[in-house]
ChimeraX commands (.cxc) that place a marker at each C-alpha (Angstrom):
marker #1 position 65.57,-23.31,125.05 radius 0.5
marker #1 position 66.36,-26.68,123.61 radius 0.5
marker #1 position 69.20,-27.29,120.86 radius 0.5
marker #1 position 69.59,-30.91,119.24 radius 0.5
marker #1 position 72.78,-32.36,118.49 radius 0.5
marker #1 position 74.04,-35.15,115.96 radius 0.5
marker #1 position 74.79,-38.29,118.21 radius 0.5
marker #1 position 78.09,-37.29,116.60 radius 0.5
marker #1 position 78.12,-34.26,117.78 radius 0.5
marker #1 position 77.13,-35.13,121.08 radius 0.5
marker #1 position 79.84,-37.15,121.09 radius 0.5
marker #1 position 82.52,-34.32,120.33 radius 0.5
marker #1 position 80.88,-32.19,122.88 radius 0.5
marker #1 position 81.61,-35.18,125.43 radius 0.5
marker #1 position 85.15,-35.20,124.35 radius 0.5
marker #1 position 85.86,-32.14,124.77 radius 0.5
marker #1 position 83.79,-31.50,128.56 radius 0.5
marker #1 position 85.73,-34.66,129.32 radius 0.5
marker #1 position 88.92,-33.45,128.34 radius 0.5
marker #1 position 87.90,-29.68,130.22 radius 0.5
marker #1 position 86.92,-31.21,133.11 radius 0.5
marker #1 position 82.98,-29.79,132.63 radius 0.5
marker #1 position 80.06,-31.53,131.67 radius 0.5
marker #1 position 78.71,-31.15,128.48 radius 0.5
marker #1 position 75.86,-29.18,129.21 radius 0.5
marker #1 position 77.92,-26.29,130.83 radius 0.5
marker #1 position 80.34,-26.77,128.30 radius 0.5
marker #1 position 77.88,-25.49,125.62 radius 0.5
marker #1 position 75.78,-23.07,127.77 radius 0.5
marker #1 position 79.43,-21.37,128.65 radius 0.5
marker #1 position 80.41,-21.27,124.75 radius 0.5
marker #1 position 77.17,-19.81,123.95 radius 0.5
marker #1 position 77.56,-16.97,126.60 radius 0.5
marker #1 position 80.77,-16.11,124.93 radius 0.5
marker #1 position 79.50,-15.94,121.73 radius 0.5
marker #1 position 76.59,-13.37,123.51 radius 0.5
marker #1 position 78.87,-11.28,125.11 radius 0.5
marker #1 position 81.55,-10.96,122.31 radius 0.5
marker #1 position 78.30,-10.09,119.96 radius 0.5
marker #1 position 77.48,-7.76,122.43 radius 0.5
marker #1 position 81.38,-5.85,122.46 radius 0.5
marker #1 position 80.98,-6.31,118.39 radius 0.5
marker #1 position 77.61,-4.58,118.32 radius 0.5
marker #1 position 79.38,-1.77,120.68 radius 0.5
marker #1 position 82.21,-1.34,118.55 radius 0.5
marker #1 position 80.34,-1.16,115.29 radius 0.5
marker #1 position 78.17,1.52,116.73 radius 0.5
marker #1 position 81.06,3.69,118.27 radius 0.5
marker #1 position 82.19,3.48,114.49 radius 0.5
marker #1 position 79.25,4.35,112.72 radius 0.5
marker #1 position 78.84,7.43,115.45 radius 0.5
marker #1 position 82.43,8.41,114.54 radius 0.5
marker #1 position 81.61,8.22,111.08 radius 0.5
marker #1 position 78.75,10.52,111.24 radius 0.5
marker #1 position 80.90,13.14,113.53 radius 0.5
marker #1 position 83.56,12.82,110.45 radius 0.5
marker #1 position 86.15,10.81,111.99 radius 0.5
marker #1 position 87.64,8.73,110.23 radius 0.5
marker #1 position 91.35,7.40,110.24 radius 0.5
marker #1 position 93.34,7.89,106.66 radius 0.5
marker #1 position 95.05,5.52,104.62 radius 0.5
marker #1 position 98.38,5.63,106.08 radius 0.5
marker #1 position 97.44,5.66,110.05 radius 0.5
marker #1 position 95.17,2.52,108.75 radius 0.5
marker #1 position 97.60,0.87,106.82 radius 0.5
marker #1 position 100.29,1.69,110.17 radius 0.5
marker #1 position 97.44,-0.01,112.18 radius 0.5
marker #1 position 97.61,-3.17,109.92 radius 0.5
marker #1 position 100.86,-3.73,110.29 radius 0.5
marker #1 position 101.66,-3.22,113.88 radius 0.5
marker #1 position 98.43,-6.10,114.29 radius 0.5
marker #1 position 99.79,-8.29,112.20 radius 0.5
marker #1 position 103.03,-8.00,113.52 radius 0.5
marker #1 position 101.96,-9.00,117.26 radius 0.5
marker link #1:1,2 radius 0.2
marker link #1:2,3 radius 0.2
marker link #1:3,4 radius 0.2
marker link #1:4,5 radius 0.2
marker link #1:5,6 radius 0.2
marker link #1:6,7 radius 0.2
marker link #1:7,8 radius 0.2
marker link #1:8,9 radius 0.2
marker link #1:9,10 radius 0.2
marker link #1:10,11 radius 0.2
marker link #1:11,12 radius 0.2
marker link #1:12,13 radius 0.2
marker link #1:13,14 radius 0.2
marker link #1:14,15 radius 0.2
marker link #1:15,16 radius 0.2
marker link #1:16,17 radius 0.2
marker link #1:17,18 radius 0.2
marker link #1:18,19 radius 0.2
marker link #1:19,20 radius 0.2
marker link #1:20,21 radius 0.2
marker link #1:21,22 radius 0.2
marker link #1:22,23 radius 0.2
marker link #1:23,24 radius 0.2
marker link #1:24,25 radius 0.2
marker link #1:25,26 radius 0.2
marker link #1:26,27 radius 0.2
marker link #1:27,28 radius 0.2
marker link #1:28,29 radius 0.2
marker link #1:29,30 radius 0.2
marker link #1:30,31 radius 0.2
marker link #1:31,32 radius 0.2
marker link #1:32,33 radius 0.2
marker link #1:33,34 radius 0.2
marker link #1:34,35 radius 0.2
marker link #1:35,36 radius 0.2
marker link #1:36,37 radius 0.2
marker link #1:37,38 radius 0.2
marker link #1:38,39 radius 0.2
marker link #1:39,40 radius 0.2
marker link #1:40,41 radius 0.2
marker link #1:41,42 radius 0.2
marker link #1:42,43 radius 0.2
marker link #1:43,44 radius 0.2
marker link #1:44,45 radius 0.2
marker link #1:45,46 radius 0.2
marker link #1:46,47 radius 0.2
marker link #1:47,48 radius 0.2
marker link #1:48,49 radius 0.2
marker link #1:49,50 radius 0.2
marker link #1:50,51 radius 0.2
marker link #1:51,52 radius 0.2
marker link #1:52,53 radius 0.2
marker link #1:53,54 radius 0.2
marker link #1:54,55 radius 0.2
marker link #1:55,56 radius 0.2
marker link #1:56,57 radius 0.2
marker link #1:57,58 radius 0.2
marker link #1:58,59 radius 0.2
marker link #1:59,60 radius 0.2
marker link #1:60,61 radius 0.2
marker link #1:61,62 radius 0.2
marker link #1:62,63 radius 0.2
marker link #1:63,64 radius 0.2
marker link #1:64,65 radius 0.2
marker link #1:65,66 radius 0.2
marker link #1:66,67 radius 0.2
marker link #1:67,68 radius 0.2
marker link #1:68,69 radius 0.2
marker link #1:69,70 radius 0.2
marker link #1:70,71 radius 0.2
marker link #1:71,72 radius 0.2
marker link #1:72,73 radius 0.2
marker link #1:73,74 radius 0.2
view
């Protein structure tokens, strides 16, 4: 597979291998097998949620809202 770049863009992806100690090449393939694998744990975790839906599991406005909060307050 080949992706094109801006020459500006190039030039960011430079920077910031440089700056990482990579070059840029492994700098992108690396970034795109994160984006693979945390599609992958998304895809996973949307499943699990539509199997607990159809089971009838679902979590009710107060546990949800108690959820909320104690994420947003780490």
């Amino acid at each position: 597979m080949e992706v094109r770049f801006t020459p500006e863009q190039e030039a960011q992806l430079s920077e910031i291998a440089s700056q990482a100690g990579i070059d840029p090449e492994r700098l992108v393939k690396d970034a795109a097998l994160r984006l693979l694998e945390r599609d992958a744990r998304f895809r996973a975790a949307v499943q699990k949620g539509l199997e607990q839906a159809d089971r009838g599991e679902f979590v009710d406005e107060d546990e949800m809202q108690a959820r909320i909060d104690r994420m947003l307050q780490s």
